[in-house]
ZAVEX-883866 format. One record per residue: residue number from 1; residue in one letter; x, z, y of N, C-alpha, C, O in turn. Coordinates in steps of 0.2 Angstrom, whole numbers, plus 5000, padded with zeros to 4 digits. Layout:
BEGIN
seq type n.c1 n.c3 n.c2 ca.c1 ca.c3 ca.c2 c.c1 c.c3 c.c2 o.c1 o.c3 o.c2
NUM A X Z Y X Z Y X Z Y X Z Y .
...
***
This chain:
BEGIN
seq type n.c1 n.c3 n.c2 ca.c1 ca.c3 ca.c2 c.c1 c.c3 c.c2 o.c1 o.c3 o.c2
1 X 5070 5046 4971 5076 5043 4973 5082 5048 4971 5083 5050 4965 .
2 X 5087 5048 4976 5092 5050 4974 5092 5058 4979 5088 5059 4983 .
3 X 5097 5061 4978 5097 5069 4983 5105 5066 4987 5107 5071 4990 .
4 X 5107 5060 4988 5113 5057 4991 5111 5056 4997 5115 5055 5002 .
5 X 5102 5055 4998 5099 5051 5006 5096 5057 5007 5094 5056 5013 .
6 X 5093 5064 5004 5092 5068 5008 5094 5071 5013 5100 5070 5012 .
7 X 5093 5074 5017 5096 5076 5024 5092 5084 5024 5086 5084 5024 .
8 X 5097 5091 5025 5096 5095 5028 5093 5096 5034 5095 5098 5039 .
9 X 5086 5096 5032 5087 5100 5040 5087 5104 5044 5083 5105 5049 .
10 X 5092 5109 5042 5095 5114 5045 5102 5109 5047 5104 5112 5052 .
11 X 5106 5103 5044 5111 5101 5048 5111 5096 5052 5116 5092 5053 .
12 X 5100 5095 5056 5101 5089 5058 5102 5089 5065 5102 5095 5067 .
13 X 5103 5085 5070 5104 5087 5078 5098 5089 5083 5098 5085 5087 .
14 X 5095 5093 5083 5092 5095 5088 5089 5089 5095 5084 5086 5097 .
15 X 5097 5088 5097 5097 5084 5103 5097 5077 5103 5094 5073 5106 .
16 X 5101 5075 5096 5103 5068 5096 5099 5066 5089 5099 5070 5084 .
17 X 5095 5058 5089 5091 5057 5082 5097 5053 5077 5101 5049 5079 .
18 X 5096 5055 5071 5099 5056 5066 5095 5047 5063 5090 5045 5062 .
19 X 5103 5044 5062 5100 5037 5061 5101 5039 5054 5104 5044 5052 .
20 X 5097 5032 5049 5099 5032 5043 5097 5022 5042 5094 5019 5046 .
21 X 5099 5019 5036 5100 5015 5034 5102 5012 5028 5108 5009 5026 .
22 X 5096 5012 5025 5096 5011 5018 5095 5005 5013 5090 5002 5012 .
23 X 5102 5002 5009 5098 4996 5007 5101 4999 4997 5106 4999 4994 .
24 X 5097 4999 4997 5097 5000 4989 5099 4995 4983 5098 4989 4983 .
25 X 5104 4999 4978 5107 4993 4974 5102 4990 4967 5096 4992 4967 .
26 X 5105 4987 4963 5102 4982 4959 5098 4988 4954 5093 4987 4952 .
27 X 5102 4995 4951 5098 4999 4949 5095 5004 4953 5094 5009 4950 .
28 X 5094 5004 4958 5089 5006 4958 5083 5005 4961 5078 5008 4961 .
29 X 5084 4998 4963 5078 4992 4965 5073 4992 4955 5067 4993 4954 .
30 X 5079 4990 4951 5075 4989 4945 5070 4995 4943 5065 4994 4939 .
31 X 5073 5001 4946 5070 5006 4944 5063 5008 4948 5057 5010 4946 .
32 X 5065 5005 4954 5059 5006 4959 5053 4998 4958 5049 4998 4963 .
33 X 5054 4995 4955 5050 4989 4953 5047 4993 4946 5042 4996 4947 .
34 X 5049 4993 4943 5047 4998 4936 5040 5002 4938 5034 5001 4937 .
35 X 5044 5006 4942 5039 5013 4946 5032 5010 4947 5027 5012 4945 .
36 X 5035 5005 4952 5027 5003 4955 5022 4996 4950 5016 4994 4950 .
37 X 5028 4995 4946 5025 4989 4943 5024 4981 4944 5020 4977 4944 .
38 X 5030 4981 4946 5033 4976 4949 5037 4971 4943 5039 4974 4938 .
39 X 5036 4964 4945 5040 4960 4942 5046 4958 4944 5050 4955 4941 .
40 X 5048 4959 4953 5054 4959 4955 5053 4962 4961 5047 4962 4963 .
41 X 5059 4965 4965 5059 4968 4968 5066 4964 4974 5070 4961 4970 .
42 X 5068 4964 4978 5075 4960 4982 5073 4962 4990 5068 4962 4993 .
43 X 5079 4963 4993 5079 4963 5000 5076 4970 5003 5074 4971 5008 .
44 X 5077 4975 4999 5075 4979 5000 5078 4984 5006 5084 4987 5004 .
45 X 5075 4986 5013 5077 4987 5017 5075 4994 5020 5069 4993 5021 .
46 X 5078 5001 5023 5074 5004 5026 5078 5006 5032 5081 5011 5030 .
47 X 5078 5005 5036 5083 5008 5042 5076 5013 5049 5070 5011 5049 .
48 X 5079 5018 5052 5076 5020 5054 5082 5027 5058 5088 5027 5059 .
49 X 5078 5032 5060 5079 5040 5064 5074 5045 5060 5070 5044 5056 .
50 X 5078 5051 5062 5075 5055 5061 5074 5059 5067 5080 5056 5069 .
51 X 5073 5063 5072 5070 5065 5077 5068 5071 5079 5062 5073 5077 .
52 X 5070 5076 5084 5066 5083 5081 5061 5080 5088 5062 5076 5093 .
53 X 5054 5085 5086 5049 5087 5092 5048 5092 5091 5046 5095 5086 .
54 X 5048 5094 5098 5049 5101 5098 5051 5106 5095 5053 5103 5090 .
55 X 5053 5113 5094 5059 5116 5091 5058 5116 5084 5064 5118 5081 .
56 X 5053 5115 5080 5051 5116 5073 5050 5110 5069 5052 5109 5064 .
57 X 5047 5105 5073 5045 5098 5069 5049 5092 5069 5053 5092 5074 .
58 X 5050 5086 5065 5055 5080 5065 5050 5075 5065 5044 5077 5065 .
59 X 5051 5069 5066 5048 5063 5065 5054 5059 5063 5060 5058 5065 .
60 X 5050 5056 5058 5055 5047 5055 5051 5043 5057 5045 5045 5057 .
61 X 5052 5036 5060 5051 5031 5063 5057 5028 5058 5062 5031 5056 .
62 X 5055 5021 5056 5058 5015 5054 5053 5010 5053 5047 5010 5054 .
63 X 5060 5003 5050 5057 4998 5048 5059 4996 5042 5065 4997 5040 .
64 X 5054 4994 5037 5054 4993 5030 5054 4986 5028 5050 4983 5030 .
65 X 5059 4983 5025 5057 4976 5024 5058 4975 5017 5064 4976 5015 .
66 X 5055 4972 5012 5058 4970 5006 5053 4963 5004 5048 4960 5007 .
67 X 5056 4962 4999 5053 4956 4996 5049 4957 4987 5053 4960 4983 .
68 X 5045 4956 4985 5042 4959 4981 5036 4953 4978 5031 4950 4980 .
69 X 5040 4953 4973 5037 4947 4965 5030 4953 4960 5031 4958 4958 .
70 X 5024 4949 4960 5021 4953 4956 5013 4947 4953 5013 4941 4955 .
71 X 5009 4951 4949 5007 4947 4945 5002 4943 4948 4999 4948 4950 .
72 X 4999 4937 4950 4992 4935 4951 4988 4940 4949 4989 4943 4944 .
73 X 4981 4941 4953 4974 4945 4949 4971 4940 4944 4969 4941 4938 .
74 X 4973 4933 4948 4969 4929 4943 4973 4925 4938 4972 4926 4932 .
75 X 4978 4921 4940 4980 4918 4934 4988 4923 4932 4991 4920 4928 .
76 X 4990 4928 4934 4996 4932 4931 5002 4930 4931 5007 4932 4928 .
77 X 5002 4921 4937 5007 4918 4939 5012 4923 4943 5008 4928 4946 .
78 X 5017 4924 4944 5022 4928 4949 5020 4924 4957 5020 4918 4958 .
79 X 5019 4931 4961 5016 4931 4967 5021 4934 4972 5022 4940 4973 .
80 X 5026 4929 4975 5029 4932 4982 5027 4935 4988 5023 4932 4992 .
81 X 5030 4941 4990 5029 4942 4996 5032 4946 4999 5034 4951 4997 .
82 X 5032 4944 5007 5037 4948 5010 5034 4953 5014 5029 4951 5016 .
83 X 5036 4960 5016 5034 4964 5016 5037 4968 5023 5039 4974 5021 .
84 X 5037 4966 5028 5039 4970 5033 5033 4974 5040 5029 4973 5045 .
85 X 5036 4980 5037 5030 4986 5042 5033 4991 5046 5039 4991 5046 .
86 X 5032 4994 5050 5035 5000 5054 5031 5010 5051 5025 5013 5051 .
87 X 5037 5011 5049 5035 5017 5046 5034 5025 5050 5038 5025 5055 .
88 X 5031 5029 5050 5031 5035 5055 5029 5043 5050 5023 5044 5048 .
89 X 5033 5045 5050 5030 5051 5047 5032 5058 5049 5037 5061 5048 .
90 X 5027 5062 5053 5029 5069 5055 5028 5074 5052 5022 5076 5049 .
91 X 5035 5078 5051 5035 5085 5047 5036 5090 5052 5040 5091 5056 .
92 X 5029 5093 5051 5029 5099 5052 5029 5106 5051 5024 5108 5047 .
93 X 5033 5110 5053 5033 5117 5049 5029 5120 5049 5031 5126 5048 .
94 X 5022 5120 5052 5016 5124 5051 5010 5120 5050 5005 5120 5053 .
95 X 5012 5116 5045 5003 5112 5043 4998 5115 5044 4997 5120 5042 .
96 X 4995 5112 5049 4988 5116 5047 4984 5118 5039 4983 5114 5034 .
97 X 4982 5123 5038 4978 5125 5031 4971 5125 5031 4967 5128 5034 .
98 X 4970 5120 5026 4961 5119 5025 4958 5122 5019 4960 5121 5014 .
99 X 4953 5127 5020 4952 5134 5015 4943 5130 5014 4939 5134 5011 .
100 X 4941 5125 5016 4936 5121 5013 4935 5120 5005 4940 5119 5001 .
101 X 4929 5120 5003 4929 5116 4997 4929 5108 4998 4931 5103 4994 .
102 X 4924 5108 5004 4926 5099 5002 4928 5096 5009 4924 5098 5013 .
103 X 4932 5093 5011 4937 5089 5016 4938 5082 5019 4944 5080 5016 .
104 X 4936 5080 5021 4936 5073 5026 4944 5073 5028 4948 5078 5029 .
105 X 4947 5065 5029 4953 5064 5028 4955 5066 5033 4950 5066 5037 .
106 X 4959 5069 5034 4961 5068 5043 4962 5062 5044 4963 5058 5039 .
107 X 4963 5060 5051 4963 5055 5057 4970 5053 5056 4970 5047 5057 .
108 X 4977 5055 5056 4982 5056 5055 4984 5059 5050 4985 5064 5048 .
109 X 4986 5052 5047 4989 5052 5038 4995 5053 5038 4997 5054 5032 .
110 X 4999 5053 5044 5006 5051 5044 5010 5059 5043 5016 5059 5041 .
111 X 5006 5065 5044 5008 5072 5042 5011 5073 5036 5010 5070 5031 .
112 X 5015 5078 5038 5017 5081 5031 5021 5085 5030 5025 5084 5034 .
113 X 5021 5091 5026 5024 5097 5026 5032 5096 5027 5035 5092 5024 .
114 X 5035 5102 5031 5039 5102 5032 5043 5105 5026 5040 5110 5023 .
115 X 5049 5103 5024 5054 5107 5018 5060 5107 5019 5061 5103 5024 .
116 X 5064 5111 5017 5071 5112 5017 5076 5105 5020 5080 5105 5024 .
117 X 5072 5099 5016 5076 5093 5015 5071 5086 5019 5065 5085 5017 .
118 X 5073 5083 5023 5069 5077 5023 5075 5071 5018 5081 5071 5018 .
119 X 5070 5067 5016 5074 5062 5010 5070 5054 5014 5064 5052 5015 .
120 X 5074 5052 5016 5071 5044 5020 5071 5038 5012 5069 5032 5014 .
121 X 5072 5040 5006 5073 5035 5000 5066 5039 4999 5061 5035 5000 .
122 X 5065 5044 4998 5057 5044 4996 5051 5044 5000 5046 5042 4997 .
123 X 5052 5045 5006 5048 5039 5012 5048 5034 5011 5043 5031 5013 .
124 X 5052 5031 5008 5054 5021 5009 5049 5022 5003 5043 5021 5004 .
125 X 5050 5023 4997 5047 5020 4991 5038 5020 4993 5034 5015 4993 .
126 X 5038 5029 4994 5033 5029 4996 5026 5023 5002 5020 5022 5002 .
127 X 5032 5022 5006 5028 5017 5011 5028 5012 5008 5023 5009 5010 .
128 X 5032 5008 5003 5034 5002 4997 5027 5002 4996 5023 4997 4997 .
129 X 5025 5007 4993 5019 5006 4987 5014 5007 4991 5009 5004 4989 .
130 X 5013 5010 4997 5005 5007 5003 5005 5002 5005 5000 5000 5007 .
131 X 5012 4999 5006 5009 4993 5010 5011 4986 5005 5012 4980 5007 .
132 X 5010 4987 4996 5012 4981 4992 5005 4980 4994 5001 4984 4996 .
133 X 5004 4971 4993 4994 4968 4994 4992 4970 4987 4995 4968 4982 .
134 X 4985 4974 4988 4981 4974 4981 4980 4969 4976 4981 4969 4970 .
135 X 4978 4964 4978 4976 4960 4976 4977 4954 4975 4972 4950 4974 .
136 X 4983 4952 4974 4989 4945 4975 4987 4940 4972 4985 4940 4966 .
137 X 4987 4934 4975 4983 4930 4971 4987 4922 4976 4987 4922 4982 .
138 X 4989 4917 4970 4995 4911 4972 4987 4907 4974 4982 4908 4972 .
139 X 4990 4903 4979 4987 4900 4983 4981 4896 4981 4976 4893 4985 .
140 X 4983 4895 4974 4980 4888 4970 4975 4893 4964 4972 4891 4959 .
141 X 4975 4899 4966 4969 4903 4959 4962 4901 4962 4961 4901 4968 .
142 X 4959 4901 4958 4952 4900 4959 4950 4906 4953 4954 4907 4948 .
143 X 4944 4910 4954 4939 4913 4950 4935 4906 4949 4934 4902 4953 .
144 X 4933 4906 4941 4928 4905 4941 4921 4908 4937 4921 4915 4936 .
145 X 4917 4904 4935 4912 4909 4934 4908 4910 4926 4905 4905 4923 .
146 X 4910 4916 4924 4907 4915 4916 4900 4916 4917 4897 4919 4922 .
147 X 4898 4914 4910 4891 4913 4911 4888 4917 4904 4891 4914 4899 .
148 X 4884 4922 4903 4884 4924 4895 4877 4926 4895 4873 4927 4899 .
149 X 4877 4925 4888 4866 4924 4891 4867 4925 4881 4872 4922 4879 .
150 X 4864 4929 4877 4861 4928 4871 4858 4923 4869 4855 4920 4874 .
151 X 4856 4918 4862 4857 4912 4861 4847 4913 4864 4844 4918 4864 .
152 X 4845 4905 4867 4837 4906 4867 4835 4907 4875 4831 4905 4879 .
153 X 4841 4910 4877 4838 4913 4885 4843 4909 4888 4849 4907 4885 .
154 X 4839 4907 4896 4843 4904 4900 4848 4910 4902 4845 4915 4904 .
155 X 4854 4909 4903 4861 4912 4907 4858 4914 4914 4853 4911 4917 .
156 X 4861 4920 4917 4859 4920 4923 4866 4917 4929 4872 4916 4926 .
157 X 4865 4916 4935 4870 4914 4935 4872 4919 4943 4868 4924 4944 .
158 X 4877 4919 4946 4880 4922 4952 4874 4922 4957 4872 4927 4960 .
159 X 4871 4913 4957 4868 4911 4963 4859 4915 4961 4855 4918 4965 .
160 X 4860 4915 4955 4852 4919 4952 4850 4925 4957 4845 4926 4960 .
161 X 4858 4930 4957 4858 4937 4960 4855 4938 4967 4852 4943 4970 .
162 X 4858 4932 4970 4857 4930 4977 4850 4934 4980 4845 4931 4977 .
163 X 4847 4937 4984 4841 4940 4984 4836 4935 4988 4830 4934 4987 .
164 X 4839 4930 4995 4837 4925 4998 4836 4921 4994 4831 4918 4995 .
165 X 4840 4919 4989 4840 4914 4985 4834 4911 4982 4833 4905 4983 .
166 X 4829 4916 4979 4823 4913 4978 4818 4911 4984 4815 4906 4983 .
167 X 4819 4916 4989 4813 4914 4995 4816 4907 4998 4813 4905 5003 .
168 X 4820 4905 4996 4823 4900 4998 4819 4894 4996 4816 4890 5000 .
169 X 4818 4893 4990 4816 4889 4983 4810 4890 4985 4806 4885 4983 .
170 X 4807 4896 4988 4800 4894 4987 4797 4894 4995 4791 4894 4996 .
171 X 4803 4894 4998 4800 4891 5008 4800 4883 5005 4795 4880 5006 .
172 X 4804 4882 5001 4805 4873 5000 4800 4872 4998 4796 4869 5001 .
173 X 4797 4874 4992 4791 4873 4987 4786 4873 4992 4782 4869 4991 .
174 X 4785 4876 4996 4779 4878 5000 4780 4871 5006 4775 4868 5008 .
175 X 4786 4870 5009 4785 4864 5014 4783 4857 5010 4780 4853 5013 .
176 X 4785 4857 5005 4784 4851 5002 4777 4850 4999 4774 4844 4999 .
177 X 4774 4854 4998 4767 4856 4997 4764 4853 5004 4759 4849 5004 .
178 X 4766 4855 5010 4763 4854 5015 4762 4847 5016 4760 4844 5021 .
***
């Protein structure tokens, strides 16, 4: 984003939380549509505080709101959606240090190293792109199911894979016998 929304924290208030309230213009929504891969981006909102806890650490709380155009999975038609979440992130100046080779996530994603500057446009984008839906799909998409078999051989199909499928076919075959 830009170095115009970051914030000192060496000039933030101790006592009093530091609001902030961000609505971003037409370049740099295009630029942050780009970023993530967006077909349109509007309404883009991040209003929120910043916070000290205890004498060393801050937290941002806000609320994020935008609207966001992007492609179907299935048919690549433009997919609306509105997008409002509550955001939380605490910076701390003494991260814990993990000197493992291999590391299970923590339980609290919401950490994060404390630095010189907290920047609430790079929270906002960042929280933008965890909470777009993976998988966007207009109301009316249907998959459907290809079928590929080399020429001679019967196709296998979806319902083939089913592992009950056959005991099924052959509980019936067996009542019917009876």
């Amino acid at each position: 984003m830009t170095d115009k929304t970051a914030l000192r924290v060496a000039d933030l208030s101790q006592n009093t939380p530091t609001a902030f309230d961000l609505r971003p213009g037409a370049e740099v929504l295009k630029a942050l549509a780009a970023e993530l891969g967006l077909q349109g981006l509007r309404k883009l909102r991040f209003a929120g505080q910043i916070a000290a806890q205890g004498r060393k650490d801050w937290v941002l709380t806000g609320e994020l709101g935008a609207t966001v155009v992007q492609p179907c999975v299935v048919s690549l038609e433009p997919v609306t959606t509105r997008i409002d979440t509550e955001v939380r992130r605490t910076f701390l100046a003494d991260m814990p240090e993990i000197e493992a080779e291999e590391v299970e996530m923590p339980e609290d994603d919401t950490l994060e190293q404390l630095g010189p500057v907290i920047d609430p446009a790079v929270v906002m984008a960042e929280a933008l792109a965890l909470a777009l839906p993976l998988y966007p799909r207009t109301p009316d998409a249907a998959l459907g199911e290809s079928v590929f078999a080399e020429p001679g051989v019967t196709p296998m199909r979806d319902e083939d894979t089913r592992p009950f499928a056959g005991l099924a076919g052959l509980r019936d075959a067996l009542a019917k016998d009876d």
